[in-house]
N, C-alpha and C positions, 0 to 999 in steps of 0.2 A: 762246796766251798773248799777251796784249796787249803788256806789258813784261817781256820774258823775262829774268831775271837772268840775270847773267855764268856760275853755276854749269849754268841752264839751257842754255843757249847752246852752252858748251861739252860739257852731258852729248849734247844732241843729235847734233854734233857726232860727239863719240868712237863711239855706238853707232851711228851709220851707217859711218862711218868701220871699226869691228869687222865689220858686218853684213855692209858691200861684202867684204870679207875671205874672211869665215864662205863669202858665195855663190861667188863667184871660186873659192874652192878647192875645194866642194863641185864647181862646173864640171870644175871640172881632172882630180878624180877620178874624175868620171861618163865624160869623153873617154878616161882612161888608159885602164876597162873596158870603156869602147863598143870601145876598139880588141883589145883582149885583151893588154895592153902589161905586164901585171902581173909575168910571166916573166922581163922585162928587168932587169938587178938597176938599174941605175940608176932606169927607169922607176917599180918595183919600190918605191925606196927613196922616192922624191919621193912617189909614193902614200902610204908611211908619213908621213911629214914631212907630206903634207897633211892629210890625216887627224887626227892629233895639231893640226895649228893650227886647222882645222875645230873640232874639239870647246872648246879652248882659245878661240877667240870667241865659239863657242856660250855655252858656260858664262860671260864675263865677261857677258855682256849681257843673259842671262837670268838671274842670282844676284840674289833676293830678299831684299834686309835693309836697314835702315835706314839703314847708314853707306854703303848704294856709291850709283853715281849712273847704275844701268843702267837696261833698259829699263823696270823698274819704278819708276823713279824719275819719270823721263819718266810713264808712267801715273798717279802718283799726283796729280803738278802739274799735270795738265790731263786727267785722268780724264771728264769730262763729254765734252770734245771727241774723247777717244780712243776712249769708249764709241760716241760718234753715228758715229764712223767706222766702226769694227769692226760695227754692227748695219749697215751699209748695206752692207759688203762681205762680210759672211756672218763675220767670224774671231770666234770662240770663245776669249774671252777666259780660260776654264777649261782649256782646249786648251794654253793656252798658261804658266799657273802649272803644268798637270800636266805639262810639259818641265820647268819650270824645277825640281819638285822633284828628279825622276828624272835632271836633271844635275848636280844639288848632291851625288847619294851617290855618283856614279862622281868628281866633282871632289874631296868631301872622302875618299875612302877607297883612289881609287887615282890619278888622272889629275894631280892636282898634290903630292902626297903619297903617302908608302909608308905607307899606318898598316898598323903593329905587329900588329891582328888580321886584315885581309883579305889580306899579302901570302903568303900561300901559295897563295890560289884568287882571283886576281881576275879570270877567266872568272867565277864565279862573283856578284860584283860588277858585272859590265856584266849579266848576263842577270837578274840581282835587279831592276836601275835597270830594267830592260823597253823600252831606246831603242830605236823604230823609225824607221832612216831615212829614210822619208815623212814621219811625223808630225815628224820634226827638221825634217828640208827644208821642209816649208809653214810649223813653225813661227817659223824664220829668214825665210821670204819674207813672212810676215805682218806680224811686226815690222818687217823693212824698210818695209814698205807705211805701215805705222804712224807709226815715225819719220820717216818720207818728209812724211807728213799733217802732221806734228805743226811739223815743221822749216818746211812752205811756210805753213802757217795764222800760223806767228809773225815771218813775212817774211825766214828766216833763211837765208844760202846755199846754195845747192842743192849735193848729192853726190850722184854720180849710178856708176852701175854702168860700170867701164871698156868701153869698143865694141871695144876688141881682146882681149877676156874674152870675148867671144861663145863660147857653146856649139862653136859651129860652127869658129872659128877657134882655140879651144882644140885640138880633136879634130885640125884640121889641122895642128898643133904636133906634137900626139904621134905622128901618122902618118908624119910628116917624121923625126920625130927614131926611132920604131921602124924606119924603113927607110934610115937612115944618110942619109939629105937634110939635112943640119943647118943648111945655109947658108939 
């Protein structure tokens, strides 16, 4: 976008701002399990807690509808630009509304709300929505990729993935803190 409104500006903005979030803790998660750290109640607990924000980013950024200013929003104000991106980088853009529906039913029916009909089975509500970890995962690094495009084509400040978030440095967090090293 040549002249990006203020609304633009800042939707960009926020759903990178979400995205770094979404990835960071998706990280966090994958080091708790690389180490087998699950066992430890506090480890244990942060997992949950991540988990829970995990989904909670996912779902604002990916929520389709007219009044929000997620990542669809972004796609619809510069749709041409985001199409030529996505066909050069392979991301299926179908790929990525079939997330956003399958996280709109676990959003409205159990994850921000108790509705009244699924709180007796909502096992039964996350295996309905059909979310598979992968396809969540590429689809958060997609969008990242996305927003990332969209943010530098409109000259707008970069945000970029914390370097002490690393994979690697994550994992050596948890190893530390499963074998009482904390300092």
């Amino acid at each position: 976008m040549k002249n990006p409104t203020p609304r633009y500006i800042s939707a960009v903005a926020r759903n990178l701002a979400e995205l770094q979030r979404a990835i960071h803790n998706r990280d966090a998660m994958l080091a708790i399990e690389a180490e087998r750290a699950q066992g430890y109640p506090l480890l244990r607990l942060a997992y949950l807690a991540l988990f829970n924000d995990y989904m909670a980013h996912a779902m604002k950024v990916f929520e389709n509808g007219p009044r929000v200013a997620s990542f669809w929003y972004l796609y619809r104000i510069d749709q041409g630009l985001a199409d030529s991106f996505m066909r050069k980088s392979a991301i299926d853009v179908a790929v990525l509304l079939d997330i956003s529906a399958r996280l709109k039913i676990v959003r409205d029916t159990t994850h921000f709300h108790i509705d009244a009909d699924s709180v007796r089975d909502t096992k039964r509500i996350w295996q309905g929505a059909g979310i598979k970890g992968s396809v969540l995962s590429k689809a958060i690094d997609d969008a990242w990729k996305v927003a990332r495009h969209l943010q530098e084509q409109s000259g707008l400040p970069s945000i970029e993935l914390l370097p002490e978030m690393t994979k690697l440095n994550l994992r050596k967090q948890v190893q530390r803190l499963k074998y009482g090293d904390v300092a």
